[in-house]
N, C-alpha and C positions, 0 to 999 in steps of 0.2 A: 453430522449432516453435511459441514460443508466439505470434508473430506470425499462421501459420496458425491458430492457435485462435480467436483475437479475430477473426481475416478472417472465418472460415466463422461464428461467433457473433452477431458485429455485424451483418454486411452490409454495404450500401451506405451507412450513415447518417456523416454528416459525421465523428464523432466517432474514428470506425475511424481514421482519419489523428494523431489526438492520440492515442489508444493504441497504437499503430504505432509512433510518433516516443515514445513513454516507455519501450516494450519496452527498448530498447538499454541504456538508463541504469541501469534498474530489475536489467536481472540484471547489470549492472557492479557496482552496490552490493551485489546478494546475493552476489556473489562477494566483493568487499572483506570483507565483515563476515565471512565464513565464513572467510576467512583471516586477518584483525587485527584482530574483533572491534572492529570503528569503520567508521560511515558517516561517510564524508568531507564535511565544509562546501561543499567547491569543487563538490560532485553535489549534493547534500541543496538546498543554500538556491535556486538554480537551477530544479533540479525543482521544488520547490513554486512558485517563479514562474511556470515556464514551465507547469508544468499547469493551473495555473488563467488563465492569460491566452489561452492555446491552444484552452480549452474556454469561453471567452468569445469567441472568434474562432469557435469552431465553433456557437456559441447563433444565431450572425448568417446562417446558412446553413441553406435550405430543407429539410429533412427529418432534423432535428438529434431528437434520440429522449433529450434529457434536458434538464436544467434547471440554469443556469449559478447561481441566485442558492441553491437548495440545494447544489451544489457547492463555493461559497465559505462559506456554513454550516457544512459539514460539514468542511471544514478546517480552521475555527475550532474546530468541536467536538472535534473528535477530538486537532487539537493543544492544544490547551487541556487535555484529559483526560491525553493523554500526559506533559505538561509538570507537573501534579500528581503523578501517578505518580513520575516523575521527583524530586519534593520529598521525597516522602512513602520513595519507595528509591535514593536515588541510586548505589546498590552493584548495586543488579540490574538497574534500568535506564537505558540512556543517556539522555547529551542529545545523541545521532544519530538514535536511534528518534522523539524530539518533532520536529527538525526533518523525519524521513520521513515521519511521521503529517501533517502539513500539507498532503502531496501526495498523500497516502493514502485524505483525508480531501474531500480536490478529488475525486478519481475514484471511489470510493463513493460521495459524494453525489450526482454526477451523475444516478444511478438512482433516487432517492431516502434517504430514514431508512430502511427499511427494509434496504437494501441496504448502507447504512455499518455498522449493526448487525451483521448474518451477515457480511459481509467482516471486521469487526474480530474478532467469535467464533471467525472461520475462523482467521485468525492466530496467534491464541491456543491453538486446538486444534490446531492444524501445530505449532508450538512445542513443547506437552506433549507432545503423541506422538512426538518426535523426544528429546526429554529423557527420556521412560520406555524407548524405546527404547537409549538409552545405559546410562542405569543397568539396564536388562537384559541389557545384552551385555557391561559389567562394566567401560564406557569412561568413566563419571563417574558422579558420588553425585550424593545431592539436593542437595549445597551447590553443583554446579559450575555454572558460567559458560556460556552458547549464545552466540552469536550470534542476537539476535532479527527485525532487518530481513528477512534469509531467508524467514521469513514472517509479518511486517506485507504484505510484498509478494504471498506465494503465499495471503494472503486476501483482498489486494483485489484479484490475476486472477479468484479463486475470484467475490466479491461483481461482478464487471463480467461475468464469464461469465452468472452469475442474473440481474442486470440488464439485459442485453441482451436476454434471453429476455420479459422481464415488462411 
């Protein structure tokens, strides 16, 4: 399904084929994490290779609809952001969520800053509203634990969906 999203979204542009090829990975992790609360190292460190080496293979090819050298910015940025989070709460957030953000942060940026931005807000608002959801229905308090990769990732389909649009 979400393969079809990104096909009809993107198009024809190189890039469809690196989002294609991360689909698979990406709801394997949102499945790990929703079930044992950890993004696994042997996906995590991987992905972020393979996405940004992917989408510098795709920067090489005629009618590529983003920008490989904000892409590796953005993966800087974002894991770098992550990774302070990470110092500053090491109780609420992993260090699976930093190494995800790396790869999170490669296909965000492909669309630009503006698009790493709203993907990354997107994430964070998937998150709350799945966490107020719980303590509404009477399944966790404010102290409990989510799984947060679930949607680091359903915000940056969210931020590549906008992006492909713009």
């Amino acid at each position: 399904m979400a393969c079809a999203v990104l096909a009809a979204a993107v198009g024809t542009h190189p890039e469809l084929v690196v989002w294609l090829l991360l689909v698979p990975a990406g709801v394997l992790l949102a499945v790990v994490d929703f079930a044992v609360h950890r993004l696994p190292d042997i996906v995590t460190l991987p992905f972020a290779v393979i996405t940004l080496a992917l989408l510098g293979a795709a920067t090489l090819l005629p009618g590529t609809d983003g920008r490989w050298t904000t892409a590796l910015l953005g993966s800087f940025a974002l894991g770098g952001s992550y990774f302070v989070l990470f110092l500053l709460t090491p109780r609420s957030f992993g260090f699976g969520d930093v190494k995800l953000a790396l790869a999170l942060g490669g296909v965000l940026g492909w669309y630009g800053w503006a698009i790493v931005m709203i993907g990354t807000f997107a994430g964070y608002l998937f998150g709350a509203l799945y966490g107020i959801a719980l303590i509404l229905a009477g399944r966790a308090s404010r102290t409990s634990r989510i799984p947060f990769g679930p949607f680091l990732l359903a915000g940056a389909f969210a931020g590549v969906l906008l992006g492909s649009h713009g």
